[in-house]
Structures are given as structure tokens and as C-alpha cells.
N, CA, C and O atoms as a GROMACS GRO file, in nm:
protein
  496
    1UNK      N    1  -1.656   1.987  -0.938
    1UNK     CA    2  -1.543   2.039  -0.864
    1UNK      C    3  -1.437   1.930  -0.853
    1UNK      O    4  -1.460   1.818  -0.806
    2UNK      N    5  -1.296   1.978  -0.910
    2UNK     CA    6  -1.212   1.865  -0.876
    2UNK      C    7  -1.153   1.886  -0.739
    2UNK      O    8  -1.165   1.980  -0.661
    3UNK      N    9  -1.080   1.761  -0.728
    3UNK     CA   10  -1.036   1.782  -0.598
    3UNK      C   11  -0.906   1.712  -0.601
    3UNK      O   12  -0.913   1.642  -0.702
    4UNK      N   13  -0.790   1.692  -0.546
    4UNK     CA   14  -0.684   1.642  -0.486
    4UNK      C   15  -0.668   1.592  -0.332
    4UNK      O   16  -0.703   1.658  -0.234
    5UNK      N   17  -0.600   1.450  -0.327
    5UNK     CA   18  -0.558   1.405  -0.190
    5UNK      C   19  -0.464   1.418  -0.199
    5UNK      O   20  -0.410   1.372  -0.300
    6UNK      N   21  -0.379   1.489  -0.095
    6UNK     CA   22  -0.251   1.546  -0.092
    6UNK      C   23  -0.172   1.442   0.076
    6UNK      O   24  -0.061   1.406   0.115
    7UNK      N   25  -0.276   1.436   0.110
    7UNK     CA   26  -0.249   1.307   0.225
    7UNK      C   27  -0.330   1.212   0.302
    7UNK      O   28  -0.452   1.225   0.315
    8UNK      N   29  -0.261   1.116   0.353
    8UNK     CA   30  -0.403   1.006   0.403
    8UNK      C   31  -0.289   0.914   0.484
    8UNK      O   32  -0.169   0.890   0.470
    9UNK      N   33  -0.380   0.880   0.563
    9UNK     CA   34  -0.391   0.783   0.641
    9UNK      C   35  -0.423   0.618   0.654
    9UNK      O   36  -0.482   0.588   0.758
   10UNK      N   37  -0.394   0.510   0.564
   10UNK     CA   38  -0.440   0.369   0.577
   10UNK      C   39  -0.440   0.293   0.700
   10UNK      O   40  -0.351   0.276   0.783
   11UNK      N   41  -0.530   0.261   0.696
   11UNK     CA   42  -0.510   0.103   0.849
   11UNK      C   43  -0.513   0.005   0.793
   11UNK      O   44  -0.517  -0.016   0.671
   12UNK      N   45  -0.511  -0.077   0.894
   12UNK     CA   46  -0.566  -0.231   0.877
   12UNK      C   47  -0.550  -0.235   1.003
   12UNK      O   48  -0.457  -0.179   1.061
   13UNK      N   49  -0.682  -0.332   1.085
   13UNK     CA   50  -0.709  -0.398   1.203
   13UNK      C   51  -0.670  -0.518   1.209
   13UNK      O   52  -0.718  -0.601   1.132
   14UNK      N   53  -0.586  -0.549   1.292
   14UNK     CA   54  -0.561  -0.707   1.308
   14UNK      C   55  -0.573  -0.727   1.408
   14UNK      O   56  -0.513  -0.665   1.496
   15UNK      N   57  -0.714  -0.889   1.442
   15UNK     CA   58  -0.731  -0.914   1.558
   15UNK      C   59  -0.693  -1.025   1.606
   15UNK      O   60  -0.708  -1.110   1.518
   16UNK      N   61  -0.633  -1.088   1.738
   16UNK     CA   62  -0.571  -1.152   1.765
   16UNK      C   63  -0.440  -1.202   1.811
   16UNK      O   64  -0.405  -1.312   1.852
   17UNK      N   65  -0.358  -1.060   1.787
   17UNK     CA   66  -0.228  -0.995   1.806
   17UNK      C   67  -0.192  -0.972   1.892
   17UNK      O   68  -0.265  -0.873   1.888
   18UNK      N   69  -0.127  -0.959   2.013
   18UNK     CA   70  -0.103  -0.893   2.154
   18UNK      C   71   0.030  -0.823   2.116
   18UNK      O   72   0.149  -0.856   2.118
   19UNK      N   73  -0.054  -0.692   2.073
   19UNK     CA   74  -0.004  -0.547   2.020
   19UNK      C   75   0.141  -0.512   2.072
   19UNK      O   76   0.228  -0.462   2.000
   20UNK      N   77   0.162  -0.556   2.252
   20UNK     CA   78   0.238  -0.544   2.319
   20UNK      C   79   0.390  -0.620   2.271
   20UNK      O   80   0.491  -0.557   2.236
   21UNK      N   81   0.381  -0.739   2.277
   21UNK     CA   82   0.465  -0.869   2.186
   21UNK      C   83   0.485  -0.821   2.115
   21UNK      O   84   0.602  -0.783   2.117
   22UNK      N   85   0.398  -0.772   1.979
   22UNK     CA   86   0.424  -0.772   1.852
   22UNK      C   87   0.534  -0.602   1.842
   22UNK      O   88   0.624  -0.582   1.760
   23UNK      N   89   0.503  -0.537   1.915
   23UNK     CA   90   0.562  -0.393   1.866
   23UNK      C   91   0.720  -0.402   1.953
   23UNK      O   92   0.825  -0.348   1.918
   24UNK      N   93   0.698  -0.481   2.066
   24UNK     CA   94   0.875  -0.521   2.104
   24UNK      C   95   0.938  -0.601   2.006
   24UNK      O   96   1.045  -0.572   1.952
   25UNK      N   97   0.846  -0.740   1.974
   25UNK     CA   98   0.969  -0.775   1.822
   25UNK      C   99   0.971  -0.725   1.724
   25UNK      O  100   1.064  -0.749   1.646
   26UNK      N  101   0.879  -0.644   1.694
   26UNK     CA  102   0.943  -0.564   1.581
   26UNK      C  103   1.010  -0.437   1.595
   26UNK      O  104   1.058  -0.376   1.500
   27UNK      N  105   1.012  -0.400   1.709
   27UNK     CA  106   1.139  -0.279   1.742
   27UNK      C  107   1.244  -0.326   1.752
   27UNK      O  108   1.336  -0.248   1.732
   28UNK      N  109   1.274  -0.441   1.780
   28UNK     CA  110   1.407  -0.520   1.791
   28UNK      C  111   1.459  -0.584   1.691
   28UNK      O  112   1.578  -0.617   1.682
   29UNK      N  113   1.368  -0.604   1.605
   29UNK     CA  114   1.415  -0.662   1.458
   29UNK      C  115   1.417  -0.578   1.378
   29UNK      O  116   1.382  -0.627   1.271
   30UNK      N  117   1.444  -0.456   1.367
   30UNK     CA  118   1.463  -0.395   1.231
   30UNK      C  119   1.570  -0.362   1.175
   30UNK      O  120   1.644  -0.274   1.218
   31UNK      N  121   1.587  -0.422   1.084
   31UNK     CA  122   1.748  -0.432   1.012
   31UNK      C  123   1.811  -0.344   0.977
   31UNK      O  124   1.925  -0.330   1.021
   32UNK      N  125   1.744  -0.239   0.868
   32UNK     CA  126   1.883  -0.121   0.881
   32UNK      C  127   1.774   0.001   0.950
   32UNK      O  128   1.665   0.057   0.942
   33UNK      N  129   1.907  -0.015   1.025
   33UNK     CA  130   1.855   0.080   1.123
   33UNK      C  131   1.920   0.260   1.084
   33UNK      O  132   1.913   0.350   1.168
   34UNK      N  133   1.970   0.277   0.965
   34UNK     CA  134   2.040   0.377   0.935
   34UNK      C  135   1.921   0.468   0.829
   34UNK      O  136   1.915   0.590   0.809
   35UNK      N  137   1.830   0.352   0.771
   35UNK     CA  138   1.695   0.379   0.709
   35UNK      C  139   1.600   0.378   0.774
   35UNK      O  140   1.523   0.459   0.724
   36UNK      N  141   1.546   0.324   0.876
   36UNK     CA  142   1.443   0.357   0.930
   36UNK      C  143   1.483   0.332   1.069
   36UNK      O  144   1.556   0.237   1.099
   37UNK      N  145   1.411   0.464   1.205
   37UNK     CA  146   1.407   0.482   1.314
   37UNK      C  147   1.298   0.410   1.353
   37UNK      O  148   1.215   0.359   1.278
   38UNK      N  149   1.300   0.407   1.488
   38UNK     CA  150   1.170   0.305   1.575
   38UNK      C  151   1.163   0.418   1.694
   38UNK      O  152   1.251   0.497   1.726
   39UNK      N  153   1.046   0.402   1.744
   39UNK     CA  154   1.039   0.445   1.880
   39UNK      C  155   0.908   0.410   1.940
   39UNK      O  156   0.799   0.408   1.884
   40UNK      N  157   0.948   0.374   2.103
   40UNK     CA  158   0.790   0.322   2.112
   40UNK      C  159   0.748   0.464   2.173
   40UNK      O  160   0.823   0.552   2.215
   41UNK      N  161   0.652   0.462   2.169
   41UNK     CA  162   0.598   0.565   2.293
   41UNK      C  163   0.506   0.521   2.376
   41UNK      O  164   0.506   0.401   2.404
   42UNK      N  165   0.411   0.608   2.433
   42UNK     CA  166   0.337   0.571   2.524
   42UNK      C  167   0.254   0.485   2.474
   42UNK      O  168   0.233   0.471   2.353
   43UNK      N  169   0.179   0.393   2.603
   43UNK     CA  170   0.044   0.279   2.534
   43UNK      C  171   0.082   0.215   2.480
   43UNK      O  172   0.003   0.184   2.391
   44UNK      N  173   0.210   0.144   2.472
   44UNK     CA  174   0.300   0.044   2.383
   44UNK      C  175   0.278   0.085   2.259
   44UNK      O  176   0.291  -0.013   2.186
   45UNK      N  177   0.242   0.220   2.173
   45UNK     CA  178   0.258   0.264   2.014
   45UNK      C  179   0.375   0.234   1.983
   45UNK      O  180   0.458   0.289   2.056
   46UNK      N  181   0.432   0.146   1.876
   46UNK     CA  182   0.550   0.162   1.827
   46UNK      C  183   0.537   0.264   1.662
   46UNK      O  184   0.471   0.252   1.559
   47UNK      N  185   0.633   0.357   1.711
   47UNK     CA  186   0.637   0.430   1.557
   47UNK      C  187   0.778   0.382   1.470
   47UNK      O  188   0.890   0.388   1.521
   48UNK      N  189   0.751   0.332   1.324
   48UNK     CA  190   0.871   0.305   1.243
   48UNK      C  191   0.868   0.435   1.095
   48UNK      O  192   0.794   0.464   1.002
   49UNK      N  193   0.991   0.476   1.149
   49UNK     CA  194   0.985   0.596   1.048
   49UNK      C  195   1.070   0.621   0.937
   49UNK      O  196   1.185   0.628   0.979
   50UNK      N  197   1.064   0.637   0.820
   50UNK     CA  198   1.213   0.647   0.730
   50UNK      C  199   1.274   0.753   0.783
   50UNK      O  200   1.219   0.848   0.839
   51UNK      N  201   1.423   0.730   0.761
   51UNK     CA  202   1.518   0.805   0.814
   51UNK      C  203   1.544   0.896   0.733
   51UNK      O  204   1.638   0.867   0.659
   52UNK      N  205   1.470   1.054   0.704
   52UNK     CA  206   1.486   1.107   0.609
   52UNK      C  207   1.452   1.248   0.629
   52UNK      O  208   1.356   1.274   0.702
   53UNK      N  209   1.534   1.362   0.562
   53UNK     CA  210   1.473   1.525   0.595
   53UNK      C  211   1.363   1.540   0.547
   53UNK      O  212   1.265   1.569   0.616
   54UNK      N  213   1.359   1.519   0.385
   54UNK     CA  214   1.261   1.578   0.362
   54UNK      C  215   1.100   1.508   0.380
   54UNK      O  216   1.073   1.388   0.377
   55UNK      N  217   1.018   1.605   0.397
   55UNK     CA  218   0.883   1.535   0.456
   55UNK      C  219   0.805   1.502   0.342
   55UNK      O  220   0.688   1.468   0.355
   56UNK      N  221   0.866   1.510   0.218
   56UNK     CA  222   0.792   1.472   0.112
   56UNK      C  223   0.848   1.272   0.095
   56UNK      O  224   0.772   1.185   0.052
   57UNK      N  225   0.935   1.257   0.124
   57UNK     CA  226   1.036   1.127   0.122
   57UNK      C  227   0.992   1.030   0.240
   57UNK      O  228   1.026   0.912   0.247
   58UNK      N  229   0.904   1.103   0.339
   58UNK     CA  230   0.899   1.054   0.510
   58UNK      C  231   0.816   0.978   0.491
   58UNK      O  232   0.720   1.011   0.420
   59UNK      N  233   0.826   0.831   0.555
   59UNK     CA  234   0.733   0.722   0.576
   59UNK      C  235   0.751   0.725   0.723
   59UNK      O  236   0.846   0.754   0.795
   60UNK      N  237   0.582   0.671   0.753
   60UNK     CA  238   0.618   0.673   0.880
   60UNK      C  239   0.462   0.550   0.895
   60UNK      O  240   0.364   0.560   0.820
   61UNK      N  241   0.477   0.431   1.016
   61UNK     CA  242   0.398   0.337   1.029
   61UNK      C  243   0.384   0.340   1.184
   61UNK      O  244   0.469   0.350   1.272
   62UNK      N  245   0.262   0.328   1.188
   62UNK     CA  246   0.213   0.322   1.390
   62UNK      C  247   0.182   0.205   1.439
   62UNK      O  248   0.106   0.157   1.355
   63UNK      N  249   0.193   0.140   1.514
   63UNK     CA  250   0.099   0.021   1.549
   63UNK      C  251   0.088   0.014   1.699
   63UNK      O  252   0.170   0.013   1.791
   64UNK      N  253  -0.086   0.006   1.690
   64UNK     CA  254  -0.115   0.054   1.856
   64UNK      C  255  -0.205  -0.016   1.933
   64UNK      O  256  -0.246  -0.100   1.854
   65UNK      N  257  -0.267  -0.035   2.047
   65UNK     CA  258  -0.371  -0.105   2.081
   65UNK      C  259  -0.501   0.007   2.045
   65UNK      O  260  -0.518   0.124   2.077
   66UNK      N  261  -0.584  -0.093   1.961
   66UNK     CA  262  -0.655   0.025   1.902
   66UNK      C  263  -0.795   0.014   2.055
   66UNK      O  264  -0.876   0.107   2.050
   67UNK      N  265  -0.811  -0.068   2.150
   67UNK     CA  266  -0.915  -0.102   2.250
   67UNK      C  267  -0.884  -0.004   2.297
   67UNK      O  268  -0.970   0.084   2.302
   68UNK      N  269  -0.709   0.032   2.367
   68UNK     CA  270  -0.633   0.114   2.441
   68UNK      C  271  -0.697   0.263   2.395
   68UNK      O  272  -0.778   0.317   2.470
   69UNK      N  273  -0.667   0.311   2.298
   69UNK     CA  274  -0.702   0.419   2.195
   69UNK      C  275  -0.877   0.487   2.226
   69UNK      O  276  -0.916   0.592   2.277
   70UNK      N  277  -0.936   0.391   2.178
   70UNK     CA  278  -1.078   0.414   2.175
   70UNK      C  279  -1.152   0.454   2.359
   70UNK      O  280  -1.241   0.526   2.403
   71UNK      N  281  -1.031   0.339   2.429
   71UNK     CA  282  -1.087   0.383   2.557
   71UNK      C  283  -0.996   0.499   2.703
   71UNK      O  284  -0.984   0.498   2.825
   72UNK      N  285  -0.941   0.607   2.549
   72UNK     CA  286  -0.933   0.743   2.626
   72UNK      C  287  -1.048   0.810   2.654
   72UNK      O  288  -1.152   0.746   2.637
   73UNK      N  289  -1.060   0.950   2.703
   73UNK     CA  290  -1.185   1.035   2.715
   73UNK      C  291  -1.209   1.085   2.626
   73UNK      O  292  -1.329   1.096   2.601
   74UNK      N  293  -1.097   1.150   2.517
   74UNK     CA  294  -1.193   1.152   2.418
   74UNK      C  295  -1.251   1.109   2.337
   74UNK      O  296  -1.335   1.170   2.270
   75UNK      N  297  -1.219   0.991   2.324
   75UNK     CA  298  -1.309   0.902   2.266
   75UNK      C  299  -1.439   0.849   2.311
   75UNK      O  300  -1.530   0.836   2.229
   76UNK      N  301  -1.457   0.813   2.448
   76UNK     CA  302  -1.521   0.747   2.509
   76UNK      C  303  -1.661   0.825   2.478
   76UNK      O  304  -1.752   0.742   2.478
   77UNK      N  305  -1.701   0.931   2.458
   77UNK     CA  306  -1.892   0.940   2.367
   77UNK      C  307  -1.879   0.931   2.216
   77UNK      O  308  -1.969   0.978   2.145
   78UNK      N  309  -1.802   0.889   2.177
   78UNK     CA  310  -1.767   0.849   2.043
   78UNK      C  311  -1.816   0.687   2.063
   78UNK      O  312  -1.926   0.655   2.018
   79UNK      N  313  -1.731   0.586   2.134
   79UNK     CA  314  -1.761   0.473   2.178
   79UNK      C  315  -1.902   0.455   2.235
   79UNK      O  316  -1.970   0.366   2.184
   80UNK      N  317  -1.944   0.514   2.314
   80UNK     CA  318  -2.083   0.527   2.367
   80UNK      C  319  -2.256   0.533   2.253
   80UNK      O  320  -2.362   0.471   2.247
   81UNK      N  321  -2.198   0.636   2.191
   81UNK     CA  322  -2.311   0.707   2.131
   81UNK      C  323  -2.337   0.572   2.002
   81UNK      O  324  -2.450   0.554   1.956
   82UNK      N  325  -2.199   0.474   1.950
   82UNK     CA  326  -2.238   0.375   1.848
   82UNK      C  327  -2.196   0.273   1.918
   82UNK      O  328  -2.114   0.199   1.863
   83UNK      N  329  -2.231   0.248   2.027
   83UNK     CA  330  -2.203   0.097   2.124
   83UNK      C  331  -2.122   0.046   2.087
   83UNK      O  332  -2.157  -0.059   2.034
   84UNK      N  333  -1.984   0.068   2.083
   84UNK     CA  334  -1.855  -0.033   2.035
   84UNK      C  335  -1.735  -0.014   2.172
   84UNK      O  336  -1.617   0.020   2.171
   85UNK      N  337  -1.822  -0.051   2.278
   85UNK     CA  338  -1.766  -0.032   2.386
   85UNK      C  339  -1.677  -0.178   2.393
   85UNK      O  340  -1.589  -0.178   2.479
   86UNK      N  341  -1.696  -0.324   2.297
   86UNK     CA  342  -1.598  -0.412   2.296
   86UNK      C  343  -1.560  -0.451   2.138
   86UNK      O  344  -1.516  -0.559   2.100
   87UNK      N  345  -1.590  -0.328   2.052
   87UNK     CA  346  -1.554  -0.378   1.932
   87UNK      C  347  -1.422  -0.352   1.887
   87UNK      O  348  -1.400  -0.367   1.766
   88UNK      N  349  -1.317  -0.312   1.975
   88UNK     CA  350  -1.201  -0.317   1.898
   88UNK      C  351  -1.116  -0.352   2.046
   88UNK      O  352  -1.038  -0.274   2.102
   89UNK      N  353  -1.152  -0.487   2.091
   89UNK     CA  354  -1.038  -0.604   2.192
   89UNK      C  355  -1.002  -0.668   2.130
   89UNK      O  356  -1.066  -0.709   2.033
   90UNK      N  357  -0.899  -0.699   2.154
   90UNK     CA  358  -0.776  -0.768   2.115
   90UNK      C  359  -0.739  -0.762   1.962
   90UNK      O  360  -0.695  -0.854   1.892
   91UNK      N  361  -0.776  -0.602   1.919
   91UNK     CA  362  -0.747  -0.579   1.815
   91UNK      C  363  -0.588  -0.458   1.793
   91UNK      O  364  -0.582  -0.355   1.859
   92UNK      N  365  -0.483  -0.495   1.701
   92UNK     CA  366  -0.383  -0.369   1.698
   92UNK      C  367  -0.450  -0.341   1.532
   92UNK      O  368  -0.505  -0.414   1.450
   93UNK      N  369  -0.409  -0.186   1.536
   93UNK     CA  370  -0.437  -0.130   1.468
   93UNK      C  371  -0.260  -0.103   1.381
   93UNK      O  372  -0.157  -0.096   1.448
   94UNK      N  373  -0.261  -0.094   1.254
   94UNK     CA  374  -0.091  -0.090   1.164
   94UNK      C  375  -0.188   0.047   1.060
   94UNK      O  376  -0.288   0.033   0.990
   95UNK      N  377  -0.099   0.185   1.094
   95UNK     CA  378  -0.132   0.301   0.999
   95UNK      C  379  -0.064   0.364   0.974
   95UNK      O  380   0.008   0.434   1.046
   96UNK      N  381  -0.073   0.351   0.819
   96UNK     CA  382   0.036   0.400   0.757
   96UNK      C  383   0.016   0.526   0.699
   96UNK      O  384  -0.080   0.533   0.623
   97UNK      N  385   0.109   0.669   0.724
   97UNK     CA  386   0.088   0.783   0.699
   97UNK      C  387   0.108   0.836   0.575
   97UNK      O  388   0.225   0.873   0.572
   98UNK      N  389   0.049   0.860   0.459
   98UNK     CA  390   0.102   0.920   0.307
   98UNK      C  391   0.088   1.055   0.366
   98UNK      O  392  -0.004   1.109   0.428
   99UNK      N  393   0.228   1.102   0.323
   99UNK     CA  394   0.271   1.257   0.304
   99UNK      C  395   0.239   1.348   0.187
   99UNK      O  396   0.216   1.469   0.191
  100UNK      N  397   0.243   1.240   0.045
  100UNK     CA  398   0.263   1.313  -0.075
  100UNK      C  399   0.160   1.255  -0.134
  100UNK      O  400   0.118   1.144  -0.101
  101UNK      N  401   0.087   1.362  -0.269
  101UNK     CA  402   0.048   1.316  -0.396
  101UNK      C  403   0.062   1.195  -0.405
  101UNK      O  404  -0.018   1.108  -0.373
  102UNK      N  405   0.216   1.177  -0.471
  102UNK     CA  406   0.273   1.085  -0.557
  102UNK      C  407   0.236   0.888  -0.456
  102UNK      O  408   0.236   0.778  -0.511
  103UNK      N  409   0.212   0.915  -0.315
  103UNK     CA  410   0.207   0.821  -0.229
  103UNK      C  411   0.027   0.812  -0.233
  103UNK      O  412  -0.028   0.703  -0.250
  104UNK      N  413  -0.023   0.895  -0.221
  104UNK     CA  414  -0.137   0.851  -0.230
  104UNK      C  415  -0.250   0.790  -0.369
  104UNK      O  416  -0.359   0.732  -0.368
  105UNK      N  417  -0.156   0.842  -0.485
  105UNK     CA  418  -0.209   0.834  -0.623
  105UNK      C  419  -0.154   0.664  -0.650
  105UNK      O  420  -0.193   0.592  -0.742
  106UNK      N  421  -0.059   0.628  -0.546
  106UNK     CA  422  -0.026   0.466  -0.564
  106UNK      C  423  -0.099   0.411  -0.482
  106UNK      O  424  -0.082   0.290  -0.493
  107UNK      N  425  -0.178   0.436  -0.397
  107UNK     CA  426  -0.252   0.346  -0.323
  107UNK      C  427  -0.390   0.366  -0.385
  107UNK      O  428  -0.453   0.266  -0.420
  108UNK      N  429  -0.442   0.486  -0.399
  108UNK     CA  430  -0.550   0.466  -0.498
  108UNK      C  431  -0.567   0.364  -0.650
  108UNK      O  432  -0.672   0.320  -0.696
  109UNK      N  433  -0.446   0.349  -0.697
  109UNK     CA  434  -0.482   0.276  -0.823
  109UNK      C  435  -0.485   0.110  -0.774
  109UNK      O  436  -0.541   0.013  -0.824
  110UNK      N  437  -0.381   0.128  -0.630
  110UNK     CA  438  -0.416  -0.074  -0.546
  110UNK      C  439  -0.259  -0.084  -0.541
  110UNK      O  440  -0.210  -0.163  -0.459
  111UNK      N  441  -0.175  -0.010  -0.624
  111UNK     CA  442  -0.076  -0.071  -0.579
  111UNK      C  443   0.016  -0.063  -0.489
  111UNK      O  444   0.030   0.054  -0.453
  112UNK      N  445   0.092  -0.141  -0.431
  112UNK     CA  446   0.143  -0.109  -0.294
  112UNK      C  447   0.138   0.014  -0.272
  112UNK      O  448   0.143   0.106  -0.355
  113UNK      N  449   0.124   0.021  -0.097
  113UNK     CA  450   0.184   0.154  -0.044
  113UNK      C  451   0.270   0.238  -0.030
  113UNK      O  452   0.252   0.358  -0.010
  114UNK      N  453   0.418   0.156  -0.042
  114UNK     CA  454   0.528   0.209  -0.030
  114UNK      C  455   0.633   0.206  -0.210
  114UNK      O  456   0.654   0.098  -0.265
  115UNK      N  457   0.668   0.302  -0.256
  115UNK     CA  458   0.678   0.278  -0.414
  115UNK      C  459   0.805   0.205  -0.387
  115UNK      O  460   0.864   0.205  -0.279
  116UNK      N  461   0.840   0.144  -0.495
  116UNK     CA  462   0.948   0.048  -0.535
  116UNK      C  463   1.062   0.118  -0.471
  116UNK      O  464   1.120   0.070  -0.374
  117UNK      N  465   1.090   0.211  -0.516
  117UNK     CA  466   1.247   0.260  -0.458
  117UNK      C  467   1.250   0.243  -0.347
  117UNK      O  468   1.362   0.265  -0.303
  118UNK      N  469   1.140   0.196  -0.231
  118UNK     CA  470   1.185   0.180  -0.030
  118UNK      C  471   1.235   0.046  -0.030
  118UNK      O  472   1.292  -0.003   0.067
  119UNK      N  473   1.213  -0.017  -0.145
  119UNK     CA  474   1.214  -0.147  -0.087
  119UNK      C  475   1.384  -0.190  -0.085
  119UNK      O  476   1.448  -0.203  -0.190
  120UNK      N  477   1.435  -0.207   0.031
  120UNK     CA  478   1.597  -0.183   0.089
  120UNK      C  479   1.681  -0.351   0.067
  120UNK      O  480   1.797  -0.386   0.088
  121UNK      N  481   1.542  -0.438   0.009
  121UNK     CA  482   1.608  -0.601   0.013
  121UNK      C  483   1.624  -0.664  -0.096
  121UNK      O  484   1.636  -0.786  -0.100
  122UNK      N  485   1.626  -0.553  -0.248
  122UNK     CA  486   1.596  -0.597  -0.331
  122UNK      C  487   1.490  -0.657  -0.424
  122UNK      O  488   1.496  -0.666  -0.546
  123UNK      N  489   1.377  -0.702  -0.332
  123UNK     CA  490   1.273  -0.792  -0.370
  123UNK      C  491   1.164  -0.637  -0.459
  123UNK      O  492   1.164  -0.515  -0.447
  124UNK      N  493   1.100  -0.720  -0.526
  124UNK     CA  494   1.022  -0.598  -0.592
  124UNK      C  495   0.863  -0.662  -0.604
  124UNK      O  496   0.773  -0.593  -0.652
   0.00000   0.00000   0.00000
């Protein structure tokens, strides 16, 4: 049976970060701001999103306290039942959302996440 990923989700855990710090300077540093939106929301999440209609084109990156996360209710017999009641302190969590095919068929082969055309600084 074949199958297709039509969307996904990447992380990376980084520990050592104070999630809080890190998601105010980077809401405050983002340069064009005409390409990509910020917003924090609740639990200090900062969301950075491309500035764009269509949802095939939409990038969008989270970064959250992932301790914060794990220790809502619904999580909490999730946390319980595999004892990781301190395995994700002083850890933020950075996840990046693929919308399309074409985004996920580039991270499957390794290469970057975001295809060449986002990149807004020239560098390749």
C-alpha cells in the first residue's frame, strides 16, 4: 500500500533556553515584518508565520515551554503513565508546521525545511 505525507510537524528540543527571553527577542527582532507575522500567545508561545493567503505557501514556527505544555490536564496521565513528570524542564520546544507535499518531500530527503525561495537575505 502506498501512501503520501501531505503534512507534518518537526521539532527540536532545546534545553537550557529560558523559552520566556528567547520568544521576546525574537518577537522583537524580526526584520521584515511585511513577510512574516509574530504573535505571542498564551504560556509565552511565540508563533512566527509567513505572511501569506494561500495555505499551500504558509509557514508557520511555534516555540513554547514544552514543561509548561506537558503539565496541562491533558496531558498530565500521559506524563504519569511514562514517568516524565521532569523530563522536559528547562526545555523549549521550536515546531515547525509543513502544509504541503512539496514541504514535506524536502525534509524527507534532509534538506532544509524551508525551500530556497523563503530565504528573504539572499544567503542560500
Amino acid at each position: 500500500m502506498d501512501a503520501d505525507v501531505v503534512k507534518a510537524d518537526v521539532t527540536k528540543d532545546v534545553r537550557g533556553i529560558e523559552t520566556e527571553r528567547l520568544t521576546k527577542y525574537l518577537g522583537s527582532h524580526i526584520s521584515n515584518y511585511k513577510l512574516y507575522v509574530t504573535r505571542n500567545i498564551r504560556n509565552g508561545k511565540l508563533v512566527i508565520e509567513k505572511n501569506v493567503i494561500s495555505r499551500k505557501t504558509k509557514k508557520r514556527m511555534t516555540i513554547y515551554d514544552k514543561a509548561k505544555e506537558m503539565d496541562k490536564a491533558k496531558n498530565r496521565s500521559f506524563v504519569e503513565v511514562y514517568q516524565l513528570e521532569h523530563a522536559f524542564d528547562n526545555t523549549s520546544r521550536f515546531e515547525l508546521n509543513l502544509n504541503s507535499q512539496s514541504d514535506t518531500r524536502i525534509c524527507r530527503k534532509g534538506n532544509r525545511a524551508i525551500p530556497h525561495d523563503d530565504v528573504s537575505d539572499g544567503q542560500r
